[in-house]
C-alpha positions as CSV (number, residue, x, y, z in Angstrom):
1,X,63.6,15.7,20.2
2,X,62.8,18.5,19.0
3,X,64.8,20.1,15.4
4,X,64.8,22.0,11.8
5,X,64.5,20.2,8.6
6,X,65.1,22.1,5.6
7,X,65.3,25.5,4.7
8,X,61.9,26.5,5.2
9,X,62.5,25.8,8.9
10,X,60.0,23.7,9.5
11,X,60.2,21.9,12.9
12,X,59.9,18.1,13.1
13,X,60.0,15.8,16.2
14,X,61.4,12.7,17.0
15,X,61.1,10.1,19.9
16,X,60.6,6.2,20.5
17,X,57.5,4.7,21.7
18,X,57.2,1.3,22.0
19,X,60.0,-0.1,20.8
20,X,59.0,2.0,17.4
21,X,60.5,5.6,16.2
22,X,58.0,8.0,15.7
23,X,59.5,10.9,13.1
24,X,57.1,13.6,12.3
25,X,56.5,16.8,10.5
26,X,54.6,19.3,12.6
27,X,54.9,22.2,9.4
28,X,55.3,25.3,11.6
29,X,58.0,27.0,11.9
30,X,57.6,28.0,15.7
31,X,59.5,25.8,18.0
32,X,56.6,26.6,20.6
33,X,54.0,24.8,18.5
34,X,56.1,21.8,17.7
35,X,57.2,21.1,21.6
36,X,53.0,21.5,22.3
37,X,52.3,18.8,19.3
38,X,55.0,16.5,20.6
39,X,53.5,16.3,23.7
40,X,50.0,15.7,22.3
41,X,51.2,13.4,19.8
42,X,53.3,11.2,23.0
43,X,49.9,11.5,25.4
44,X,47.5,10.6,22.2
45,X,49.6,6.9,21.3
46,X,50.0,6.7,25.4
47,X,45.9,6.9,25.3
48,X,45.7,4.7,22.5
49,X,47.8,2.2,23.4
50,X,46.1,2.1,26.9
51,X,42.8,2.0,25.6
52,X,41.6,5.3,26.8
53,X,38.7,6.8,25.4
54,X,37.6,10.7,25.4
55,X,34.1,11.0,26.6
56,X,32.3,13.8,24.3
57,X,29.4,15.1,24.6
58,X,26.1,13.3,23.1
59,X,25.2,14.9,19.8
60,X,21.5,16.1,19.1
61,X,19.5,13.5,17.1
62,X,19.2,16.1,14.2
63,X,23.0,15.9,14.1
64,X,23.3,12.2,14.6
65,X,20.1,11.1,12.0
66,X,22.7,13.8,9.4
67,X,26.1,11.8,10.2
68,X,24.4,8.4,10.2
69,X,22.0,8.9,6.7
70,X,25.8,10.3,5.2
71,X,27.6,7.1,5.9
72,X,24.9,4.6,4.6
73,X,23.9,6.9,1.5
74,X,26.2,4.8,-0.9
75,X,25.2,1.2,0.5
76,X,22.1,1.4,0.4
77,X,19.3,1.5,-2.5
78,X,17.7,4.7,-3.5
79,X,14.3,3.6,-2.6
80,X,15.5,2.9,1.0
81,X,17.4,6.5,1.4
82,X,14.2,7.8,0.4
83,X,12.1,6.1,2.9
84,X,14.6,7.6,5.7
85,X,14.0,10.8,4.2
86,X,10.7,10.4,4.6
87,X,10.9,9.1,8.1
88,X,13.2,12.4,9.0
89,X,10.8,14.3,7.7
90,X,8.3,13.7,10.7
91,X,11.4,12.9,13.4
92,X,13.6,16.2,13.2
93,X,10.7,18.4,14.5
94,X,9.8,16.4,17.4
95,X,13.4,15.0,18.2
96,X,15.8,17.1,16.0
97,X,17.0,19.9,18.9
98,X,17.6,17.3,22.0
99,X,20.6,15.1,22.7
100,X,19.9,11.3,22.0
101,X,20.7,10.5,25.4
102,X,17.6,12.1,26.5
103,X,15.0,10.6,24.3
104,X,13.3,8.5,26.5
105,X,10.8,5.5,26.1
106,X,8.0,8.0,27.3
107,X,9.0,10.6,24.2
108,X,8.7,7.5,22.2
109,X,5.1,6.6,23.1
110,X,4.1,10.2,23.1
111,X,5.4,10.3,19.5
112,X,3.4,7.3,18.4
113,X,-0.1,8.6,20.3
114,X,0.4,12.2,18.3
115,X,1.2,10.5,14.9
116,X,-1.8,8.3,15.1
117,X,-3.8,11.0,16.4
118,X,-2.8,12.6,12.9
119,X,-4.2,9.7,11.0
120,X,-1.2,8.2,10.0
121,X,-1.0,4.2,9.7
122,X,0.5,1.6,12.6
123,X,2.9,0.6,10.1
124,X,4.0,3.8,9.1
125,X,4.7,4.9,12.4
126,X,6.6,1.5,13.3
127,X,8.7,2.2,10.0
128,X,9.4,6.1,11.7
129,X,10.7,4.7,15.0
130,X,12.5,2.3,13.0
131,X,14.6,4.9,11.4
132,X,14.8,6.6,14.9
133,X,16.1,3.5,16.7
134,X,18.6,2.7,14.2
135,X,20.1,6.6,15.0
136,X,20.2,5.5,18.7
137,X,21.3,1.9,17.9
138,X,24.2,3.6,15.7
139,X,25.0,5.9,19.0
140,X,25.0,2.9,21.2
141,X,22.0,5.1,22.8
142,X,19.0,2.0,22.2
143,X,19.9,0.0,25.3
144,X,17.5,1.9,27.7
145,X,14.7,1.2,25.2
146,X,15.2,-2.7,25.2
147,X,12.1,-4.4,26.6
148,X,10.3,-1.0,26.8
149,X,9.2,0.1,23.4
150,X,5.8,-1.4,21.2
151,X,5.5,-1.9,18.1
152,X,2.3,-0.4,17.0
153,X,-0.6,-3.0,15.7
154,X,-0.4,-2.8,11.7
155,X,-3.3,-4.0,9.5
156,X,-3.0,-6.6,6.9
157,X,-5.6,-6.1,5.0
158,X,-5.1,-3.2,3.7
159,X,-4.6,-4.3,-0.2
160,X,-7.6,-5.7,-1.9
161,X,-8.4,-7.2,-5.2
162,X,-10.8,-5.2,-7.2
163,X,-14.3,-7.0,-8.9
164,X,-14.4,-7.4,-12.5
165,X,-17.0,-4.0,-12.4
166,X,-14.3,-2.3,-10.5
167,X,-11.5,-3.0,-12.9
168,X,-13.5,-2.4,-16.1
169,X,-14.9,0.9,-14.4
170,X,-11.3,2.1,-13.8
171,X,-9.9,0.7,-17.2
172,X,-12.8,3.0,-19.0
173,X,-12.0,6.1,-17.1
174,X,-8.1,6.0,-17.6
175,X,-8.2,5.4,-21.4
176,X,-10.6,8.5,-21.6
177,X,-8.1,10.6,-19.0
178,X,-4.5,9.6,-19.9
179,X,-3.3,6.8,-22.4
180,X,-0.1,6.3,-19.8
181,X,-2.0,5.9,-17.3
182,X,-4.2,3.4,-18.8
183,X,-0.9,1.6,-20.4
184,X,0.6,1.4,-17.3
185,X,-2.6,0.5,-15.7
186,X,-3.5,-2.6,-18.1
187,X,-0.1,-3.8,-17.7
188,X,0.3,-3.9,-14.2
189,X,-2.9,-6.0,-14.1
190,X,-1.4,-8.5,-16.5
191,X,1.8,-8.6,-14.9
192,X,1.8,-8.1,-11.3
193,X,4.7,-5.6,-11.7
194,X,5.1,-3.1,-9.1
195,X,4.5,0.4,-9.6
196,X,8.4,1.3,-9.7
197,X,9.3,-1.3,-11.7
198,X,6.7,-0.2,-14.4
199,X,7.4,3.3,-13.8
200,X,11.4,2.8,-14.7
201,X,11.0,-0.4,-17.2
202,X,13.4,0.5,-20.5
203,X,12.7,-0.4,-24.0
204,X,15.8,-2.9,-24.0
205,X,13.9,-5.0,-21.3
206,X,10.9,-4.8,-23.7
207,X,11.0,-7.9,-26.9
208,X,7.7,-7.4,-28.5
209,X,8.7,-11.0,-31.1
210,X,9.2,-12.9,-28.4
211,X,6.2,-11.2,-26.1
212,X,8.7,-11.4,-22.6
213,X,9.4,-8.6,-20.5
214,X,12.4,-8.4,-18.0
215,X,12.1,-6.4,-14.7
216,X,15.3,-4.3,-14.0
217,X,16.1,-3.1,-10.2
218,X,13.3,-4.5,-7.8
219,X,12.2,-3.9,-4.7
220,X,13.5,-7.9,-3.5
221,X,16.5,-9.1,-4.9
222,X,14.1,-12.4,-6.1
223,X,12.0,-9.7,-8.1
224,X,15.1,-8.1,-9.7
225,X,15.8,-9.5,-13.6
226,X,12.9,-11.8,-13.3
227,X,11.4,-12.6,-16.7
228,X,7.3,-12.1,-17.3
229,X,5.7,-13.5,-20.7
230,X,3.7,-10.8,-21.7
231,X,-0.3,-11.8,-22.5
232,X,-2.3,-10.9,-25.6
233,X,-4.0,-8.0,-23.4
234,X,-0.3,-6.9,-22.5
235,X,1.6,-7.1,-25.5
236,X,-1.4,-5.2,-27.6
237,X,-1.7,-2.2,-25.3
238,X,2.3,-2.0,-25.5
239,X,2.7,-2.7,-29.1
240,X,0.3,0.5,-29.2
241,X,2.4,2.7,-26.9
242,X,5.3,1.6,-28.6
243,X,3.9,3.2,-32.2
244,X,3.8,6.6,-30.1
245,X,7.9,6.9,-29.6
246,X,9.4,5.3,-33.4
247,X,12.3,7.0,-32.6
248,X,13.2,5.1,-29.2
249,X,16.3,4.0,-28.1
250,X,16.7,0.9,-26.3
251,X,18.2,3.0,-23.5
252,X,15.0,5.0,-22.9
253,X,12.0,4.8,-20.4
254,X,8.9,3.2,-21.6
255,X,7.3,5.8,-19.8
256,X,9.4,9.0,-20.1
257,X,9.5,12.2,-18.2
258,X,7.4,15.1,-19.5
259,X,7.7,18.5,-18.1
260,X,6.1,21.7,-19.5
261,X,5.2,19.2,-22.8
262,X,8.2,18.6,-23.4
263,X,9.8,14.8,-23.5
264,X,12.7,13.5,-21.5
265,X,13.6,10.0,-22.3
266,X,15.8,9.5,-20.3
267,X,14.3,10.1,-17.0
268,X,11.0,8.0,-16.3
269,X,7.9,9.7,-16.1
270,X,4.9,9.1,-13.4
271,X,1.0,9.1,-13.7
272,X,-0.2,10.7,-9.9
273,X,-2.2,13.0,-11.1
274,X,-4.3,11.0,-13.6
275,X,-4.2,8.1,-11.6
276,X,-6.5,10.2,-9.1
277,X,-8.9,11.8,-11.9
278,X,-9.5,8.0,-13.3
279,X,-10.7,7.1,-9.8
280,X,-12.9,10.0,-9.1
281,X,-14.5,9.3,-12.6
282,X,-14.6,5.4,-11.8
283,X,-16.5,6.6,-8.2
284,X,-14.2,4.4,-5.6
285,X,-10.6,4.4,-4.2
286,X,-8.1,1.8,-4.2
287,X,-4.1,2.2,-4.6
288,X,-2.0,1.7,-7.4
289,X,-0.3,-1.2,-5.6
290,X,-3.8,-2.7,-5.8
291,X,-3.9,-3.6,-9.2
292,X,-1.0,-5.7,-8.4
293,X,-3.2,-7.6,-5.5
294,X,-5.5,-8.1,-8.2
295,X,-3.3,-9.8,-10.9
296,X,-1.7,-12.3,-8.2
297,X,-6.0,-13.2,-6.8
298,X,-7.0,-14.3,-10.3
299,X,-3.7,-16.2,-11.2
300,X,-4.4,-17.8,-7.6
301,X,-7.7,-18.1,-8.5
302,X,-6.7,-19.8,-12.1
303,X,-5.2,-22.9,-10.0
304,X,-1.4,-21.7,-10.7
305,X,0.9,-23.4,-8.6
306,X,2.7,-21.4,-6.2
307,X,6.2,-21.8,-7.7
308,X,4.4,-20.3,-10.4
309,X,3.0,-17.3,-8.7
310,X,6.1,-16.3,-7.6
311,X,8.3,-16.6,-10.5
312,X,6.1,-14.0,-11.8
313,X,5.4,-11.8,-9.2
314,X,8.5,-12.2,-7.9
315,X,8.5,-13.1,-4.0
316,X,10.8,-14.8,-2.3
317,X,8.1,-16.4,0.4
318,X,4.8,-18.4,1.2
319,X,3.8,-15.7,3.9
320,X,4.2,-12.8,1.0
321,X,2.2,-14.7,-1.2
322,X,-0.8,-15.4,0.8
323,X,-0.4,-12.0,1.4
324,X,-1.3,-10.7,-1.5
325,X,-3.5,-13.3,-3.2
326,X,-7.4,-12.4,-2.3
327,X,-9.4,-15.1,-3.1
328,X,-12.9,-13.7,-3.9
329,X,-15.7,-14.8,-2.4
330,X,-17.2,-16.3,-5.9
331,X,-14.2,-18.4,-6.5
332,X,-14.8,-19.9,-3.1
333,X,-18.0,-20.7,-3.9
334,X,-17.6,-22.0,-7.8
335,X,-14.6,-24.2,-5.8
336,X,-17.1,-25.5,-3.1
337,X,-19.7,-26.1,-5.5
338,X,-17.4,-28.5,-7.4
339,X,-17.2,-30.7,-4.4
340,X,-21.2,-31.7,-4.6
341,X,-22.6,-33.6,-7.4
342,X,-25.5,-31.8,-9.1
343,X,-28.8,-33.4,-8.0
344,X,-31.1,-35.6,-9.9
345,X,-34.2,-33.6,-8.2
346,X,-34.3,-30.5,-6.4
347,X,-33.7,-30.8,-2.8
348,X,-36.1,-29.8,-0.9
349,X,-39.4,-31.1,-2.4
350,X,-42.7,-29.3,-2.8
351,X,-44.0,-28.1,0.6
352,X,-40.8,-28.6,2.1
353,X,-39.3,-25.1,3.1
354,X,-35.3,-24.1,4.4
355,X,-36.0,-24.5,7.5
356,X,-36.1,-27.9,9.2
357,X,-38.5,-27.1,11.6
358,X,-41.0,-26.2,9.5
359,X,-42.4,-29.2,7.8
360,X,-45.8,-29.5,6.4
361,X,-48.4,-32.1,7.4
362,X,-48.4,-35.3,5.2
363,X,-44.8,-35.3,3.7
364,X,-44.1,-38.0,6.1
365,X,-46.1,-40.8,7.5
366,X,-44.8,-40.7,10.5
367,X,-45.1,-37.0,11.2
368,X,-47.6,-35.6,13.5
369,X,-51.1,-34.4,12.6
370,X,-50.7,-31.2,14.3
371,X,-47.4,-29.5,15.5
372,X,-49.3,-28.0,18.5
């Protein structure tokens, strides 16, 4: 039924469906328009109600990876929106322009062979097709891939704890470069803090009486508000950086912003660029992320117990932990050198050499005259 309501003259309709009356405005005024969206209105409960679905066309992955990134952007963390970005970065121009239903497996193998071929990291390639299959898998478009896609080999030993010459050498050449680098620097290798969680740490999660230190936001949700008691080493170097900013606010960033010298508390700052002039001048490479390695090899090395270990470093598994603990090669021998008794007398007597099967005449009675 079709009628006026009002005296605009707007058109409404009216009809039963399914036992239920259906009253609706259509706001036109043409009586043309309003029969046409009564009809659609009828055919779209009929379709609904019948479980019909319209097949559309398959949108292009640049349009899907758009739609998909848009409805996680607000349950997700930063850090991981980032990531994707990063991911897209390197996806759009090889997959942007076509429709997900004709990615194939092939496109995906050719896109790992090019990306390696680039120099880029098994694991960062396995994060890329990550982000690419959760696109498809949000499209119901991964099925045709199950059983045929590989997961690149990834290394594991990529972090490594740095000697005691490599640490000093670094520690010398970032307190001659950039005194936030080298705060940040001597911290992380007394803490075992991640970079980010350094990078965004807040003088209200500093309390220099008590020497503690709480992390905010972490990476795990075992790392995030986990307390660290700060060491003499620690506390000193921040009791110093904390003499450069009296007029803080418990609000602000430890490390704050600095743009064109001027000061932003209240946006965390960053140390990339002298990070990489303290290693040319310490002569060797390693990542920031390494220092952490470090911290967790000597406390492994120190005989802490794991519970320890990662109460401070703030993992939430065995596996993680072996990961980054590096035992060094001189622990292993101090600790197997504990296991022997020191001798009374040297081992291997005078005229006796390394090598078992070179003995010299007379050390035993019952050894041959001549070896020949």
């Amino acid at each position: 039924m079709i009628y006026k309501r009002g005296k605009n003259g707007i058109y409404s309709y009216r009809f039963r469906f399914a036992g239920r009356m259906i009253h609706e405005s259509t706001k036109s005024t043409s009586k043309t328009v309003a029969i046409q969206a009564e009809r659609l209105r009828r055919r779209e409960l009929e379709e609904r109600i019948n479980g019909i679905v319209k097949r559309a066309l398959p949108p292009t992955f640049e349009v899907a990876a758009r739609k998909w990134m848009e409805s996680r952007a607000h349950a997700v963390a930063k850090n991981t929106l980032s990531e994707a970005r990063r991911c897209m970065k390197h996806l759009l121009p090889a997959f942007g322009p076509r429709l997900i239903c004709d990615i194939t497996p092939d496109d995906i193998a050719a896109y790992q062979r090019r990306r390696l071929q680039s120099g880029a990291q098994g694991r960062t390639v396995n994060l890329e097709i990550g982000e690419l299959r959760k696109v498809l898998k949000a499209n119901d478009a991964w099925l045709p891939f199950v059983g045929k896609y590989r997961k690149l080999n990834e290394r594991t030993d990529v972090g490594i704890a740095l000697s005691p010459e490599q640490e000093r050498a670094l520690l010398q050449a970032t307190s001659a470069i950039d005194s936030a680098c080298h705060t940040a620097t001597v911290l992380c290798l007394n803490t075992a803090m991640r970079s980010d969680e350094i990078r965004r740490l807040r003088w209200s999660q500093i309390d220099l009486e008590k020497r503690t230190l709480v992390v905010g936001h972490s990476k795990s949700e075992a790392g995030t508000g986990r307390a660290i008691p700060l060491n003499v080493t620690a506390w000193q170097v921040l009791v110093r950086w904390a003499g450069r900013y009296p007029g803080a606010l418990p609000e602000h960033y430890v490390f704050p912003a600095c743009e064109s010298k001027r000061i932003d508390p209240t946006r965390p700052g960053g140390w990339r660029s002298a990070w990489r002039s303290a290693l040319k001048q310490a002569g060797f490479h390693c990542r920031f992320h390494d220092l952490r390695h470090t911290c967790i090899t000597k406390l492994a090395e120190s005989q802490a117990s794991e519970q320890t270990l990662m109460a401070i470093a703030g993992h939430v598994s065995k596996r993680m932990l072996e990961h980054y603990s590096h035992i060094r090669m001189a622990a292993k021998r101090t600790a197997l050198d504990g296991l022997v008794p020191i001798p009374e007398r040297p081992v291997f007597e005078e005229g006796v050499h390394q090598n078992v099967h070179q003995v010299q005449v007379g050390i035993f009675e019952d050894s041959p005259k001549s070896l020949n």
